[in-house]
N, C-alpha and C positions, 0 to 999 in steps of 0.2 A: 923913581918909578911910582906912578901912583897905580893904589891898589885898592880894591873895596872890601874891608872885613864886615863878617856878619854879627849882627852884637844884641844883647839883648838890655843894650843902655847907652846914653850919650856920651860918655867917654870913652880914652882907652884905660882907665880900669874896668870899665862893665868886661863880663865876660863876653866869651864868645858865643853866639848860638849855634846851636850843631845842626838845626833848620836853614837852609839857603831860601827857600822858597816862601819861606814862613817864618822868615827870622824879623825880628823885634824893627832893628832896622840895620840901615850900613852903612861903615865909617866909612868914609873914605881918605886915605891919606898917603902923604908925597912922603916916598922914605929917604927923600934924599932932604929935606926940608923938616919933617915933622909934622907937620901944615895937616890940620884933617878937617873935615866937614861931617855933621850928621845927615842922615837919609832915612828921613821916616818910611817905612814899609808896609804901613796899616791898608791898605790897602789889598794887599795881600793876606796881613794873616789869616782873614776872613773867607778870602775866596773860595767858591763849590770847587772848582777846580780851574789848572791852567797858571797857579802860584807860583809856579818855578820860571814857566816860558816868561810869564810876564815880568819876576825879578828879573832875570836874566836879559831881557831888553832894557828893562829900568838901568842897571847896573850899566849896559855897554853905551848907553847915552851917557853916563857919565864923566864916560873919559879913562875908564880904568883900563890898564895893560892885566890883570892879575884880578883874581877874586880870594880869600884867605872865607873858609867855612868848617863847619865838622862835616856835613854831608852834602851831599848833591845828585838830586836824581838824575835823570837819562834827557831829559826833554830839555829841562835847564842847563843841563851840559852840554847838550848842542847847540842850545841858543847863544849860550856864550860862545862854545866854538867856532861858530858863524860867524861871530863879533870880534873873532880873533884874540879874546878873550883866555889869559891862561887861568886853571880854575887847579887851588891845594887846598883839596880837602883836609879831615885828620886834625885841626883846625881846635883845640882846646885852650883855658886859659884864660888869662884876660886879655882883651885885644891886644896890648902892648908886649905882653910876651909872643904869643904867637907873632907878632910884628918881628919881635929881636929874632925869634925860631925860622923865620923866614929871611932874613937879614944875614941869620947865620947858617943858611943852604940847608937846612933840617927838614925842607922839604921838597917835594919831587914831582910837577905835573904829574897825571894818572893820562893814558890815550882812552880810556873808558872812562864813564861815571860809577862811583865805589857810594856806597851809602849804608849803614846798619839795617839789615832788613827788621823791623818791625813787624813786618805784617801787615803795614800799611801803606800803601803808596799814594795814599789822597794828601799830603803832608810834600811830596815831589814838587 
């Protein structure tokens, strides 16, 4: 399955980022292989608004079945849903655990988007 984790570094030792919309950048990798790719994100972390919809297009041109994140707002969660995109939040660690934690069924698509309210939702 290839999948895209959110990360805040080019490996899978960087951790995770718990931003989807706003995260550093995204791994991408085939867990039947190992096999991964960086995806710079800079483009988004800056953006006024619209960071989520537009990872969330980024992300489903890439090819991924699966997204691994800490959070994920409402608009990026549909984008991906659209894209038939499965999206597990909850998402800590360094990307290679979270990998193994996904490997090993530890986590559970959400039918809604789940995210830590802040108080901010310009960060979606």
């Amino acid at each position: 399955m290839k999948i895209a984790i959110t990360s805040q570094g080019p490996d899978l030792h960087s951790q995770v980022d718990s931003r989807f919309g706003r995260a550093s950048s995204f791994i991408v990798l085939d867990t039947d292989t190992d096999e991964f790719s960086v995806h710079d994100n800079t483009q988004n972390v800056n953006a006024a608004q619209g960071a989520g919809i537009q990872a969330g297009q980024a992300v489903a041109d890439l090819g991924v079945e699966a997204v691994l994140t800490g959070n994920v707002g409402p608009k990026a969660f549909a984008a991906l849903q659209a894209a038939n995109v499965k999206v597990y939040p909850g998402a800590t660690g360094t990307v290679k655990e979270a990998v193994a934690k996904l490997k090993a069924g530890n986590f559970i698509p959400p039918t809604e988007p789940m995210w830590k309210d802040t108080g901010c939702r310009a960060d979606r």
